[in-house]
N, C-alpha and C positions, 0 to 999 in steps of 0.2 A: 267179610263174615256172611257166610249164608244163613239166613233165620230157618231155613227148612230143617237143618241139620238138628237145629234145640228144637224145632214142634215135635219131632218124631220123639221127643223124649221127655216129651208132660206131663205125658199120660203115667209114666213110671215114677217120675221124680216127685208128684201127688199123690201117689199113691204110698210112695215110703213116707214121705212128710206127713201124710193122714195117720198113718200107723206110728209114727216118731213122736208126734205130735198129742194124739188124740184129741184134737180137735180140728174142727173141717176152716176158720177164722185163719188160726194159727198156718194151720200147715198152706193155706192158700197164701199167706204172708210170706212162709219160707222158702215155698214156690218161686214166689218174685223174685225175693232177694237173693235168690241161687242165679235167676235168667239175669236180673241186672249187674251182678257182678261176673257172670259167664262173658254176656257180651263187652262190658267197663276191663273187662282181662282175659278177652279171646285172644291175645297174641300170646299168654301164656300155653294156651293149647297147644300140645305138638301135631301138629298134621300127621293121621295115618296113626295115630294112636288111638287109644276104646275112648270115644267122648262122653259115653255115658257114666264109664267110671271116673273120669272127670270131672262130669256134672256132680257125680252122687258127692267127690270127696270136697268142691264147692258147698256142697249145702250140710254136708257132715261138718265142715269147719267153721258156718256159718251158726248151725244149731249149738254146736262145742260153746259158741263164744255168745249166747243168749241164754244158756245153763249156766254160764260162768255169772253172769251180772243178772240172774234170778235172786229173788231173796231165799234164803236157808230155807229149808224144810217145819223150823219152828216157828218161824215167823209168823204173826196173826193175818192172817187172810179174810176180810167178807166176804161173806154168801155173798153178795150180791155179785162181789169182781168174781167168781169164778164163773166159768162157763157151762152155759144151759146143759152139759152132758152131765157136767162133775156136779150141777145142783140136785141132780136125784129126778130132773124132768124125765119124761118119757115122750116120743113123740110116737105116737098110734099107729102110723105107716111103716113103724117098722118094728121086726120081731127081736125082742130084749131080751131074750132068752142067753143061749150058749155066748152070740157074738158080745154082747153088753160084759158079761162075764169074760172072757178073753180079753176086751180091750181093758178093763178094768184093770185084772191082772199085769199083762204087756206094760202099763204104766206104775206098773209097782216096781218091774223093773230099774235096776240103775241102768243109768242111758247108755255106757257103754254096752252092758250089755244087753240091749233092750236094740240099739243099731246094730249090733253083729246079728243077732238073729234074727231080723227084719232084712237085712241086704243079703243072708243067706237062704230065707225061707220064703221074702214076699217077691224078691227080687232075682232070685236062681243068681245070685253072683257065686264066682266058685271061692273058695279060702284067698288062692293067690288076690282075685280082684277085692275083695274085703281087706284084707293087708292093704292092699296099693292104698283105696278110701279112704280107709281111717291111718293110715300111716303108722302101723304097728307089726308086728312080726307073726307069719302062719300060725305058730305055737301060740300065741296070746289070741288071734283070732280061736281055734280050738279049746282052746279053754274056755273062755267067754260064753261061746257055744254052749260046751258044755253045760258049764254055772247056768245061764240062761234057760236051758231046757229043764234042769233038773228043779229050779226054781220054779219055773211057770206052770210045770207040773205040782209041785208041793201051793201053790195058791189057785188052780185051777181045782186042786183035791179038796181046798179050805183048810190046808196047814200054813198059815199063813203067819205065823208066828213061830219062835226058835223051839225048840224042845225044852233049855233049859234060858229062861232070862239072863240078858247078860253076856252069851254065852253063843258063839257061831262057829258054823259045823266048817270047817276047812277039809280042801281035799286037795 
């Protein structure tokens, strides 16, 4: 195994983990756990194949299976165990404006479609390599897409709630 091969792709695979993640703790976590099961199942790699798409469907499968063993969405949570961003901190150095707002948003997402649109937008993978990733079909990646944008739009406008309770808009 050459380690050269996975440097050249840290700087990506941190960068969608930050974004997937929204936290810089977490995703430096997912990081790892993507290069130590990379290298623990490098002979899985096929030589002469895209490693980065690879890598990405390594830590897609890794974060799938850390959503899975989260607690429910209603679950009581403390202040305290959430993370310095989700407490409402602000750190000075940097501008909270629009991006504060995007990531916020981004995380309202459901994860799948919160990874389709992060491995197409932050990451220029085309449809085909987003299928390979997550191991789903062009057409479901497109959709996804879709849903994704039209959503992140409607909580970036602060339509962040359905039109009628109860009640979700299908297309």
């Amino acid at each position: 195994m050459d380690a050269r091969l996975l440097v050249e792709h840290i700087p990506s695979l941190r960068r969608y983990a930050r974004a997937l993640t929204g936290n810089a703790w977490a995703a430096d976590d997912l990081v790892q756990d993507t290069l130590e099961r990379a290298c623990s199942k490098w002979r899985l790699w096929v030589v002469g194949s895209d490693l980065r798409a690879w890598l990405f469907t390594v830590m897609h499968n890794i974060f799938a299976s850390q959503v899975r063993r989260t607690p429910p969405p209603h679950a009581v949570v403390s202040l305290d165990d959430l993370p310095h961003e989700l407490q409402g901190g602000v750190d000075p150095g940097r501008d909270q404006g629009t991006s504060l707002d995007l990531q916020r948003c981004l995380m309202q997402l459901p994860h799948e479609q919160r990874a389709v649109l992060l491995l197409v937008t932050l990451e220029d993978l085309s449809y085909a390599e987003v299928a390979k990733v997550l191991g789903i079909p062009a057409g479901t990646v497109m959709s996804r897409l879709s849903r994704a944008r039209v959503r992140l739009q409607e909580l970036m406008d602060g339509a962040s709630t359905p039109v009628r309770p109860g009640l979700r808009r299908l297309k």
